[in-house]
Wavefront OBJ file of the C-alpha trace (Angstrom):
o trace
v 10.401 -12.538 -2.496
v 6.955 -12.409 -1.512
v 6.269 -10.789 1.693
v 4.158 -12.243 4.864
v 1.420 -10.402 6.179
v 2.988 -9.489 9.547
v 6.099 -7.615 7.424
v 3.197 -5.834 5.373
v 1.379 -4.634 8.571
v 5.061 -3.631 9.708
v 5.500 -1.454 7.153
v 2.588 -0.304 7.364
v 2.362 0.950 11.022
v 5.427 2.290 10.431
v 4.375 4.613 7.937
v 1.337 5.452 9.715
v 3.495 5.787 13.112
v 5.585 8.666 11.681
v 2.926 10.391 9.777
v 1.183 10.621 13.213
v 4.396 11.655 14.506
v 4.578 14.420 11.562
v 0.424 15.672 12.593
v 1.513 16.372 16.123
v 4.498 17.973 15.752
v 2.634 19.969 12.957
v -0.268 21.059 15.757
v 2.851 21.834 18.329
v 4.542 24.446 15.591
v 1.790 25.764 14.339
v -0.276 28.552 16.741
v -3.983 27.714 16.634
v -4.680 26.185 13.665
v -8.149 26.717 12.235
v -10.808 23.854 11.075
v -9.409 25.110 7.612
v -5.766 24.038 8.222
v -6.267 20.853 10.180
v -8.317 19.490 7.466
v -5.777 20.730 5.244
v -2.854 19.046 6.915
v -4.706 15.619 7.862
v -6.002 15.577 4.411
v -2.849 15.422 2.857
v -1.164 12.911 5.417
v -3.877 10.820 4.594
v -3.557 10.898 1.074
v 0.662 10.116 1.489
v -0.633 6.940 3.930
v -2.890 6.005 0.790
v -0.396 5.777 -1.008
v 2.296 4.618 1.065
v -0.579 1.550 1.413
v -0.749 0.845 -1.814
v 2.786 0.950 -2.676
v 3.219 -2.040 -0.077
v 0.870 -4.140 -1.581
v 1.359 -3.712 -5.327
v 5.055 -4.758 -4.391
v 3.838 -7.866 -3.456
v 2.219 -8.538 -6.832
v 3.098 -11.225 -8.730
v 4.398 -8.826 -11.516
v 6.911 -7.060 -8.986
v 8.500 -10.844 -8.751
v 10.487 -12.087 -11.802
v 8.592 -14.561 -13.774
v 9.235 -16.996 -16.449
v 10.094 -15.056 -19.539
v 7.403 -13.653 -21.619
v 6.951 -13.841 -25.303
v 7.755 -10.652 -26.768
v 4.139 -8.881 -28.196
v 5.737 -7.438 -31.557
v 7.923 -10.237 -32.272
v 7.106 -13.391 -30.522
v 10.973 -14.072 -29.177
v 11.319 -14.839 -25.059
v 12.190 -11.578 -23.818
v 15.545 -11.233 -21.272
v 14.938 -10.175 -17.802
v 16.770 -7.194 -17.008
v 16.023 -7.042 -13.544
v 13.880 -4.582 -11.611
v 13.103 -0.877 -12.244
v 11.570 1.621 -10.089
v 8.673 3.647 -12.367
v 6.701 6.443 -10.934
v 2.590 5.782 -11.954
v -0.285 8.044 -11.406
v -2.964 6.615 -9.831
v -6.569 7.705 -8.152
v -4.105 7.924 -4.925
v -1.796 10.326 -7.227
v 2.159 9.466 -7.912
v 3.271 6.053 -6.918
v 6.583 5.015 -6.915
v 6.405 1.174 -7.822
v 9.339 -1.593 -8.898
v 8.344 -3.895 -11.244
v 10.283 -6.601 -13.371
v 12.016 -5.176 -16.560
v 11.996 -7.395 -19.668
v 13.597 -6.870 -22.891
v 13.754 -8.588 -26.400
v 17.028 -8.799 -28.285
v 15.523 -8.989 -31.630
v 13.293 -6.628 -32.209
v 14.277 -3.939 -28.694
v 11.027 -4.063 -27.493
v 10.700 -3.603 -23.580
v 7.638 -4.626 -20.941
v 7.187 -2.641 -17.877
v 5.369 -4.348 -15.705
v 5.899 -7.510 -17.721
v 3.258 -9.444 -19.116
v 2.317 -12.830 -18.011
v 4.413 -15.484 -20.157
v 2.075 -17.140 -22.424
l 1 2 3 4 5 6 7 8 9 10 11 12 13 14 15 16 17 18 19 20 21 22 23 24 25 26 27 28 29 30 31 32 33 34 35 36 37 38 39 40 41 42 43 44 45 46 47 48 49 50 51 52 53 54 55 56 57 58 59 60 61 62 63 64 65 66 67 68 69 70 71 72 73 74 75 76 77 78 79 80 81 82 83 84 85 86 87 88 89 90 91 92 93 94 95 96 97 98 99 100 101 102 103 104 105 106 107 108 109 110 111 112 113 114 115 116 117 118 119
């Protein structure tokens, strides 16, 4: 299912809603932070928005939605769709939790993650 725009911006203000939520009750616990620990703390809320951000718009993706099978690479057979599978990536942003189709080939046990496009 592909996702509109206004559900992505949803998501997406909601994130940012409670991470604001998260800074100020942060500056209410914590007795006169320094320069040192607000950078600190807003630095690492905004790398979690990151990527919180990207999360919602790789899943999106055409290779998050199930396609038509692909050919296997080692074996040339149309692989099986196995349904989706949640796969923790590093990225520039750090670990991202994405979901991506899961394919597999009968024959030969090979498996795509994301899949490939079919040929």
């Amino acid at each position: 299912m592909r996702y509109t725009r206004e559900q992505k911006r949803a998501e997406l203000v909601k994130a940012a809603q409670a991470m604001i939520e998260e800074l100020l009750d942060w500056e209410e616990r914590t007795e006169r932070p320094n320069l040192t620990q607000i950078e600190n703390q807003v630095a690492q809320l905004r790398q979690r928005l990151g990527r919180r951000m990207a999360e919602v718009v790789i899943a999106d993706q055409d290779a998050a939605q199930p396609v038509e099978a692909p050919l296997c690479p080692d074996c040339g057979e149309r692989m099986r769709y196995k349904g989706q599978k949640r796969k923790m990536v590093e990225s520039r942003l750090g670990p991202l939790t994405i979901e991506r189709g899961y394919y597999h080939c009968s024959r030969c046990k090979k498996r795509i993650f994301p899949p490939q496009r079919a040929a």
